[in-house]
N, C-alpha and C positions, 0 to 999 in steps of 0.2 A: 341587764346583760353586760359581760363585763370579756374586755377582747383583749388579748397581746398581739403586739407586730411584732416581726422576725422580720429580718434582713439578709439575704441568702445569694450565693450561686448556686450553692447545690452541684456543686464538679466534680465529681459525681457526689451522687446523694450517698450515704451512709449511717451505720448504726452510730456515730456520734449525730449525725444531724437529727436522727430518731430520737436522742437521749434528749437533743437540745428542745424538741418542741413540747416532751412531754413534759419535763421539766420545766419549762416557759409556763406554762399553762398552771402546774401544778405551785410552783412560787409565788403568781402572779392573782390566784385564784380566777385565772380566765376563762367562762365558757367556750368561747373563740378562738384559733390562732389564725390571722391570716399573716400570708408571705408576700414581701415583695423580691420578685425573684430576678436574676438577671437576665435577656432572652440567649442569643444564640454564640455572646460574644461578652468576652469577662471583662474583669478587670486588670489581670495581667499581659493583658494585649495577644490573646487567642481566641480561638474559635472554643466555643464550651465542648468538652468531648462526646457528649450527648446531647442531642436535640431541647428546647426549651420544655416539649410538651411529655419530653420523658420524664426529664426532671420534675416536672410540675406533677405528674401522675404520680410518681415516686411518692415528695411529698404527702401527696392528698392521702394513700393509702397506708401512709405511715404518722399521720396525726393532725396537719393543715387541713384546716376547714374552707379557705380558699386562696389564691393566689393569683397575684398581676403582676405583672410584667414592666421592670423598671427600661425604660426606654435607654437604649444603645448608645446615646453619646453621655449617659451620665452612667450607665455602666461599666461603659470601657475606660474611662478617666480618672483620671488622678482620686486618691481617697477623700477628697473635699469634694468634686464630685459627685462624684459616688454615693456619699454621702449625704448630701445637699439634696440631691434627687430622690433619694430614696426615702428621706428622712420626710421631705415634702409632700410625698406622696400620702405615708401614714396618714399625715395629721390631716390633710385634706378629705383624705376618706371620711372626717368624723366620726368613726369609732373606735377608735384605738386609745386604751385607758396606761397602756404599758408599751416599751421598746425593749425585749430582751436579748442581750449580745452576748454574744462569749469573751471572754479575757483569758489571756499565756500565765499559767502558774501565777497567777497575781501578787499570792499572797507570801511566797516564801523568796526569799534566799536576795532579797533584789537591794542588796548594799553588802556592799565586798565585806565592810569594814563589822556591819554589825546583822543578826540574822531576823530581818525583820517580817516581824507575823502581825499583820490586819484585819479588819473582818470585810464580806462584800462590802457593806456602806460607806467603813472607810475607805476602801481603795475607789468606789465610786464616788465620793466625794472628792478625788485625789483627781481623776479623770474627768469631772468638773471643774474643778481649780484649773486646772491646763487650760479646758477649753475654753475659759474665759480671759484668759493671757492671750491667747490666738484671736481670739474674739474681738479685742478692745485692743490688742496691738501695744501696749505702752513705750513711748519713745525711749526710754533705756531699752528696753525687748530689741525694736525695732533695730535702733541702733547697732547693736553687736552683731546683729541677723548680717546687718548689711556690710557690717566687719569683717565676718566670717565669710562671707559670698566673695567680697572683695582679695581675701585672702587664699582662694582656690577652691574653698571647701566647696559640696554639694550641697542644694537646698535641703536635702534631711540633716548632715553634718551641721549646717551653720545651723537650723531651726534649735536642732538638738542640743547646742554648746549655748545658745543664745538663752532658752528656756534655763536649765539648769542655771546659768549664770544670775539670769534674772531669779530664781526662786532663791538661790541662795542670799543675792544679797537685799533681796524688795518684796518678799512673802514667804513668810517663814511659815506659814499658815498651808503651803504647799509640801508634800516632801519631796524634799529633793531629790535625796538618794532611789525613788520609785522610779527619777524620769530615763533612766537606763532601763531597766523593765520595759516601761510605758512604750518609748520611743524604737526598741530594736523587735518588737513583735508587729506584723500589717493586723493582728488583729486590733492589738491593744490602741493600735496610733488608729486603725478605725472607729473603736471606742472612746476615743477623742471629741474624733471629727463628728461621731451622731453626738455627742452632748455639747459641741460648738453648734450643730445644724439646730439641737432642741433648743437652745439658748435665743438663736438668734431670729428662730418662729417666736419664741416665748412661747411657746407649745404646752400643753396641758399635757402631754404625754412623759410619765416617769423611766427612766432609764432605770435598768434591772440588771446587774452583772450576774454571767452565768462561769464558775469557771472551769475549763477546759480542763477536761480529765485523757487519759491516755497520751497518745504520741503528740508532739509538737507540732503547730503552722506545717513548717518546712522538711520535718522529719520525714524520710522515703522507706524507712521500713515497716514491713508488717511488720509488727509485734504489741504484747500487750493486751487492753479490751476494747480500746478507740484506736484504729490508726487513722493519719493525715488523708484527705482528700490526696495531696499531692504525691502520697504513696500508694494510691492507686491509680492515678492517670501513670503515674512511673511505670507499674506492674503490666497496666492494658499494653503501653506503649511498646514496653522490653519483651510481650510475649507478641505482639502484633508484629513484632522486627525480626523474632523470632519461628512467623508464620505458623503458631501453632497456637490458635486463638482459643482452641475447645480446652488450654490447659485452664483458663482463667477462675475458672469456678473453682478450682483445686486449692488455689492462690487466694481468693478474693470471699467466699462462701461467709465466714465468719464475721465479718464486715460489711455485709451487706443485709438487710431487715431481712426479716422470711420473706414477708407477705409485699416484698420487689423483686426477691431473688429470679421470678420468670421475667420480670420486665429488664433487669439488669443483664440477664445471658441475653435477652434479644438484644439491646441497646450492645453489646458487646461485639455486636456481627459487624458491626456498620459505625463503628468511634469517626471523633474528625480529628487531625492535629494539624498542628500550626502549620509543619510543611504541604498541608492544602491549601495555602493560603498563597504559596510560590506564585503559582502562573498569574494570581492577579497583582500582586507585588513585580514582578519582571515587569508584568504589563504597565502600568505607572513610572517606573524606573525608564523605559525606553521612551516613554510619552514626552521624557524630562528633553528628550533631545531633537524631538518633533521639531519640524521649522516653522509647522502652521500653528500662530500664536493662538488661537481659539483651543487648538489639544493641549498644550503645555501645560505640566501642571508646575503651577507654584507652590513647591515645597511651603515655603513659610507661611501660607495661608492656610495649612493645615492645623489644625490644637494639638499641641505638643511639640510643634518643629520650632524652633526658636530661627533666627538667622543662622547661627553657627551651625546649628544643627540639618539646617536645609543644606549649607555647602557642603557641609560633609557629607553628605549623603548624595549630592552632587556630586563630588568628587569621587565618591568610592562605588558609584552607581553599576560598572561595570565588573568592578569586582565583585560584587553580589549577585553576577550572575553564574548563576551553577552550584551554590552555595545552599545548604539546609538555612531552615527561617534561625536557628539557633546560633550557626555559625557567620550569619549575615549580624544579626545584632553583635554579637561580638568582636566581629568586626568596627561596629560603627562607635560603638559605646567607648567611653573616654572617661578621665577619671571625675572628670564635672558632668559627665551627663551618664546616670545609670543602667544598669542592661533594663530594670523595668520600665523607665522613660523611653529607653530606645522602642522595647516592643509595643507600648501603645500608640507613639507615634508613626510608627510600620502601620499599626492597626488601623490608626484614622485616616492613614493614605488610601490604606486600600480601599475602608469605608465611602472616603472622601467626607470624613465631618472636619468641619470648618472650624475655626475660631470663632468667625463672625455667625457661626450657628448658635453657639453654645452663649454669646455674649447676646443672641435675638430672642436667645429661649428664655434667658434669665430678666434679661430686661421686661417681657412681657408675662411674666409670672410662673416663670420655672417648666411647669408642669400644665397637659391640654386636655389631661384624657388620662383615666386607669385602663390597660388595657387587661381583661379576664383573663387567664389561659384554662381557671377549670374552680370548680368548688365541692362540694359533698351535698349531696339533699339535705342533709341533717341542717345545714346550715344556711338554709332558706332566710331564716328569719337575720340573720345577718347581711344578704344582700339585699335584704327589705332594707333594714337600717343605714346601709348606705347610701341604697339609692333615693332612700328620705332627706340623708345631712349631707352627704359628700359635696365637695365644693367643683368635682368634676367629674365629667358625664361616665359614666361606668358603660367600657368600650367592650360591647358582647357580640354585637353583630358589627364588623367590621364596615361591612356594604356601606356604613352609617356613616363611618368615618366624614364623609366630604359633607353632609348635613349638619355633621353636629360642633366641627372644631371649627377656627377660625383658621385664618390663613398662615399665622404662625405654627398653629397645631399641627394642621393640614401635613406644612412641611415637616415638622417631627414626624408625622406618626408616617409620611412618606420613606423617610430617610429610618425607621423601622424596619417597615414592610420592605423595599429594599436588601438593608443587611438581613433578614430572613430568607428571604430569597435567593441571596448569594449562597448562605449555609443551604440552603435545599438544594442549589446546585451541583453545590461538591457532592452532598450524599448521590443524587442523580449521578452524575458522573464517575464515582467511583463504586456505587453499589448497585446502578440499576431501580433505585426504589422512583416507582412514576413520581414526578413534581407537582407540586400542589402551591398556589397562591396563599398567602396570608388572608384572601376573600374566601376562600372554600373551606377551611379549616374553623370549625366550631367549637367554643372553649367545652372541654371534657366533665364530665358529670358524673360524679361518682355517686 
């Protein structure tokens, strides 16, 4: 039996995430794909626009054989994060023979100077070399990083100019001229970070570059045979502000798989977006000025608030009120701290995840529990295999939860359930759909 992991949001799902699993599988020769997917809350510091268990149905009916659920403070974070969790999860399941990601145009155009064409292995070898500079740190690397910091830049700027600088003059073995490509795509610097995460499991699992056909990461237009995730949350968004939702299908049909297209016009009725996320942001914001020290929150003990970052946010606290989630980050954002910094640290406010969470989880071994959202019958014989080698409990009946994790688990998978709950609320609240606990809800069986 031979399995590929995929790594996913799934914001919204689409006919490129359709191409990527069929293709995973078919490069890979994998009987399996499973997902590790994000739940109700990304990595760009929002609420997913669809529910986790749409997404995951999406999937399952469009080629994933089963799919878990990467726990929320390593979803919402930084792409090391992100990464690190997600990456950990695979290899713990013990069946994952393959890791297939996608990569930005990889192969063409990426040196101003000369028009340079690779094959996947080399540019995956290229995105290996990085991630073991990042990995090992070397005191030249290091050095210039803290140059570059020193000197105003932002941590992707300094990383960026520090990397290049080092491959130029200490690994020639690296290309240099790639690290522009590499570094200005969130795929590709994800593409990184899972072969820094493989690396530093020493993980048996092989990295597989897939590359990205149709529209770009960031690109908002439909056009083409793949458009961007992010030009469909644009499209939901402009026709939802629009108040004529039933145009979407008009707009969105061709991008979306057949055999979702009912599940994608329901998921359409009832989206979330960030400016849901206001009244519990005000509400932290005002807490900042409670007199009773037990309500206060402290800004800087949140992941992502830095000092500077806590005051100013301090500071501008009242001007945020009244303000969409978009025009609040842009408010706060500065030329050393980015709009996507700003918005997941909005995000872990509202969460309430901690620093001292993220540094209790890692310390005690990352990861407590896969939690299921859904699988296919066909693929019985792969949750046999997991639940034979997996190095953690495969989370099916929730109810279980407090028997089977330990107390550090406990609190992850509390601080889950939770952030799901929040997301059920807004839907409750804005659409009337009855509320349901993370206990009553049973992964989906296709």
């Amino acid at each position: 039996m031979r399995t590929v992991g995929i790594i996913a949001e799934y914001n919204p799902f689409h006919t490129g995430h359709e191409y990527h699993l069929k293709q995973a599988k078919k490069i890979t020769g994998a009987d399996y794909a499973i997902v590790v997917m994000s739940p109700d809350f990304v990595q760009r510091g929002e609420p997913a626009i669809f529910d986790k268990y749409t997404r995951a149905e999406m999937a399952l009916l469009s080629g994933a054989d089963a799919v878990v659920e990467l726990p929320v403070c390593y979803a919402a974070g930084s792409a090391e994060y992100f990464a690190e969790g997600a990456v950990r999860m695979l290899d713990a399941l013990g069946v994952v023979d393959a890791l297939c990601f996608g990569v930005e145009a990889a192969m063409e155009g990426m040196s101003g100077e000369a028009n340079l064409l690779i094959t996947e292995k080399e540019w995956c070898s290229v995105l290996q070399s990085v991630a073991s500079i990042l990995l090992d740190e070397p005191e030249e690397f290091r050095e210039t990083l803290q140059e570059g910091l020193r000197s105003g830049l932002t941590f992707p700027q300094a990383r960026h100019q520090a990397l290049k600088e080092y491959c130029i003059r200490c690994n020639p073995a690296v290309l240099a001229a790639a690290l522009d490509s590499i570094l200005s795509s969130p795929n590709n610097i994800l593409g990184v970070e899972y072969c820094k995460a493989l690396q530093k499991l020493n993980s048996s699992i092989s990295p597989v570059l897939l590359s990205r056909k149709g529209s770009q990461y960031s690109d908002l237009s439909l056009k083409g045979e793949y458009c961007s995730a992010s030009a469909i949350r644009h499209m939901i968004r402009t026709v939802w502000e629009s108040r004529n939702p039933g145009a979407l299908q008009d707009f969105l049909s061709p991008y979306i798989p057949a055999v979702c297209a009912e599940h994608f016009a329901a998921a359409c009725q009832t989206p979330v977006f960030a400016d849901d996320l206001l009244p519990m942001l005000t509400q932290k914001l005002i807490y900042a000025e409670c007199p009773s020290r037990s309500a206060c929150i402290c800004f800087d003990e949140i992941l992502d608030i830095s000092p500077d970052l806590s005051e100013r946010i301090q500071n501008l606290r009242f001007s945020c009120i009244g303000k969409s989630f978009d025009e609040i980050v842009s408010l706060i954002k500065t030329k050393q701290i980015t709009e996507t910094h700003v918005r997941r640290a909005l995000l872990h406010l509202i969460l309430d995840i901690r620093r001292e969470d993220i540094e209790s989880y890692r310390k005690n071994g990352t990861l407590f529990y896969a939690r299921l959202l859904g699988f296919r019958r066909e693929a019985a014989p792969l949750l046999h295999e997991i639940k034979k080698r997996s190095a953690l409990p495969l989370l099916s009946k929730t109810a279980h939860a407090s028997k089977l994790l330990s107390d550090v688990g406990l609190a992850m998978w509390n601080q889950d359930a939770a952030a799901s709950h929040l997301y059920r609320i807004i839907m409750t609240a804005r659409y009337g759909i009855p509320f349901q606990t993370e206990y009553e809800i049973s992964p989906m069986i296709l």
